[in-house]
C-alpha positions in Angstrom: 115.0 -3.0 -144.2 112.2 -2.6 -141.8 110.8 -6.3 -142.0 114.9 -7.8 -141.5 115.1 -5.1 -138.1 111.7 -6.4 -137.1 113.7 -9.8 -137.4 116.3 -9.3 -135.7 114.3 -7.7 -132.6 112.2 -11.0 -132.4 115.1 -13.2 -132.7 116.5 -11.4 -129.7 114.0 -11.3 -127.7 113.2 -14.7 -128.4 116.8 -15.9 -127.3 116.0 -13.8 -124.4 113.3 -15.7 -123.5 114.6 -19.1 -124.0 117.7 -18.0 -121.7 115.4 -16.5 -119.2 113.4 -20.3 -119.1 116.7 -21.9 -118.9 118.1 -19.9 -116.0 114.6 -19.8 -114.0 114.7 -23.5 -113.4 118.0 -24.2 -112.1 116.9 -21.2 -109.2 113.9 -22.4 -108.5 115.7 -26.4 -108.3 118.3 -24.5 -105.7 115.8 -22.9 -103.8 114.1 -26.1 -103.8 116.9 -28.3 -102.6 117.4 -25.6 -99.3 113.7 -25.7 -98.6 113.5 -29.4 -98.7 116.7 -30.0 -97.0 115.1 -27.6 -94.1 112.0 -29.3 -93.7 114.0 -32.4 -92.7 116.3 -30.7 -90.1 115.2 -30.6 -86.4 118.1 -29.5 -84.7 121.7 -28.2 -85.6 125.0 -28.7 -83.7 127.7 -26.4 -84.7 131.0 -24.7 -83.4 130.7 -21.0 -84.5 132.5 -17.4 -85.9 131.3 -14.2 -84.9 132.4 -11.2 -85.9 130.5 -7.9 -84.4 132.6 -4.9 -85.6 136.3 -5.7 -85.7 136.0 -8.1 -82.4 135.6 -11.9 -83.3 134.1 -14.3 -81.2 134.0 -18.5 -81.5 132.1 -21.0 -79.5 129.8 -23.7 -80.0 125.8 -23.8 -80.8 122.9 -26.0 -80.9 119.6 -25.0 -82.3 116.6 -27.0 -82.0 113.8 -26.1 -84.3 111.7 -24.0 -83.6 113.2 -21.1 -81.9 115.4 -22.3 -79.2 119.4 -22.0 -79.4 122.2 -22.6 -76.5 125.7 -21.2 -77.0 128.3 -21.1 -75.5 131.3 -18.4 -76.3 135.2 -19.4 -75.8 135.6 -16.4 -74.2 136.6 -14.5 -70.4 133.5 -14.0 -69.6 132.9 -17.5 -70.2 129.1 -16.3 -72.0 126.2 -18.2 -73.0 123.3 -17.6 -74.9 120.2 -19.6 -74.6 116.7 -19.2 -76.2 113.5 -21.1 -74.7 111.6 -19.9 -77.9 110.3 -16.7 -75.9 112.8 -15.3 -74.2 116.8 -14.9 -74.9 119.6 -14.8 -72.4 122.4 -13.9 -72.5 124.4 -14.8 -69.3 127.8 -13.3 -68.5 129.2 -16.3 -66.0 132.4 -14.9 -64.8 130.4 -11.8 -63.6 127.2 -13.5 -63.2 125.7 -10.7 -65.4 122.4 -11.2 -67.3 121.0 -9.9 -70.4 117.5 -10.3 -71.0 115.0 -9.9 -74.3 112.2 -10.9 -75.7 113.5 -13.1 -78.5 110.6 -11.0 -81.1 112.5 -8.0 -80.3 115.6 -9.9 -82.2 116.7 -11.0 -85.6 117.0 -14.1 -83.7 113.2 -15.1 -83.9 113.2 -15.2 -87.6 116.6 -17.1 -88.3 115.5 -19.8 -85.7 112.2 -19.9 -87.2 112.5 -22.7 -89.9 109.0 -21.9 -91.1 109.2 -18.3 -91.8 112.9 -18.9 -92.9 110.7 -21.4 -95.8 107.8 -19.0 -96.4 110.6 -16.2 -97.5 112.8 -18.6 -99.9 109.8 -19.7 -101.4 109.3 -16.1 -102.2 112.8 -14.6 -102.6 115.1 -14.7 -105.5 118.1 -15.9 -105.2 120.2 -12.5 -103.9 123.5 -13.9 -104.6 125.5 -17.3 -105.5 129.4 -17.9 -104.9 131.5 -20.8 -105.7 130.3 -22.2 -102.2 127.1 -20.1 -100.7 123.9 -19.1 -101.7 122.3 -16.4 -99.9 119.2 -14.7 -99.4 118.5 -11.0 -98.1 115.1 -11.1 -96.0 113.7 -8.0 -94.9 111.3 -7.9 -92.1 109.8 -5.1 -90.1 113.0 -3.3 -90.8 115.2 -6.0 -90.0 117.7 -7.2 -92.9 118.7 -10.9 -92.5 121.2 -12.1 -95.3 121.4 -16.1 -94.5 123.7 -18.3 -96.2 123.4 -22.0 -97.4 126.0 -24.3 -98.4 126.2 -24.4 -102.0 126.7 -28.1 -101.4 124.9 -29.6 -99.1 121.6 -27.5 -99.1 122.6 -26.9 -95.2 123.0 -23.6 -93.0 125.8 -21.6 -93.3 125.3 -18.7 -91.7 123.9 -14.9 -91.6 124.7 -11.7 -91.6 122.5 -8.7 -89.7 123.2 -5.8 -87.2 122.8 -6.0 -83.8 120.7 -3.4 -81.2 123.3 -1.1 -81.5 123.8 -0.8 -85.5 126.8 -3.0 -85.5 127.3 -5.3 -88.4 126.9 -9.2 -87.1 128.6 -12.1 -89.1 127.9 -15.8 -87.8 129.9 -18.4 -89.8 128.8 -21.8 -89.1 131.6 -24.4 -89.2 131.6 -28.1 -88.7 127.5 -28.6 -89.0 126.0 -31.8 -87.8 122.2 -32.4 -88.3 119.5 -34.1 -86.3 121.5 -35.6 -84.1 120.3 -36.8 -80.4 120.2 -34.0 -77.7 119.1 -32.6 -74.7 116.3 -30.5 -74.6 116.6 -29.2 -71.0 119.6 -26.9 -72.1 116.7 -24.7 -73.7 116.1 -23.8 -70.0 116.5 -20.4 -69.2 119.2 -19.8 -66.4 118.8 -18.4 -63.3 118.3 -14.8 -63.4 120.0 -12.6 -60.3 
């Protein structure tokens, strides 16, 4: 009775194995595909969904790898955002108001860095895969970042991370175009007052 239990517990951990080497492959293919599909893309265009608390916000976005991003909010205070790699502003233009921060200082620097964004996936498991998203939680110098990618297309889908202030941040990318032709010189910091 011993030897048929002894069986048994090798047959199941055999299965185990052989359903762990099935699954493991079809991960490391996704992540694969997202990484790939990164290393090709130079610059996104993309009309956005942000939701900080219960306030939503929508606008449109272009980000040009690495580390640059210009915004611009459908909003009152008519705001835009714009990143120059180094810096990030954030420019109230119905008040002429500016915000001002070193883009380090911000989740920002690592979700418009493309390389560290590769160096994490290539490192990460998979944290969670819906119907249409795959995501991945990446924790650094106690920032959370949980970025999705379109099940899909490999592409950019969006992230989710708190702000200065502990709120929750959602950013839902909708109607993505890739590598299309643009202008650098809105990457230009606006005038400060």
């Amino acid at each position: 009775q011993k030897r048929g239990s002894l069986m048994l517990k090798k047959k199941i951990i055999l299965i185990f194995f052989i359903l762990i080497s099935l699954i493991n492959p079809s991960y490391a293919s996704v992540k694969e595909k997202i990484i790939n599909n990164l290393i090709g893309t130079d610059n996104l265009i993309f009309d956005f969904k942000q939701t900080i608390s219960k306030k939503t916000e929508k606008g449109n976005c272009i980000i040009k790898y690495p580390k640059k991003i210009y915004c611009v909010y459908k909003n009152r205070q008519k705001k835009i955002m714009v990143s120059n790699g180094k810096t990030l502003v954030v420019k109230n233009r119905s008040n002429n108001q500016n915000y001002v921060y070193p883009l380090k200082k911000t989740p920002l620097s690592m979700i418009l860095d493309k390389k560290y964004i590769i160096s994490q996936i290539e490192k990460l498991r998979i944290n969670n895969i819906t119907d249409d998203t795959i995501d991945f939680l990446l924790i650094d110098k106690n920032i959370k970042i949980n970025i999705f990618f379109d099940k899909e297309t490999n592409n950019l889908k969006g992230w989710q991370t708190e702000d200065m202030y502990q709120n929750k941040v959602n950013f839902i990318i909708l109607n993505l175009k890739t590598n299309q032709k643009i202008d650098t010189k809105i990457f230009k910091l606006p005038k400060l007052n």
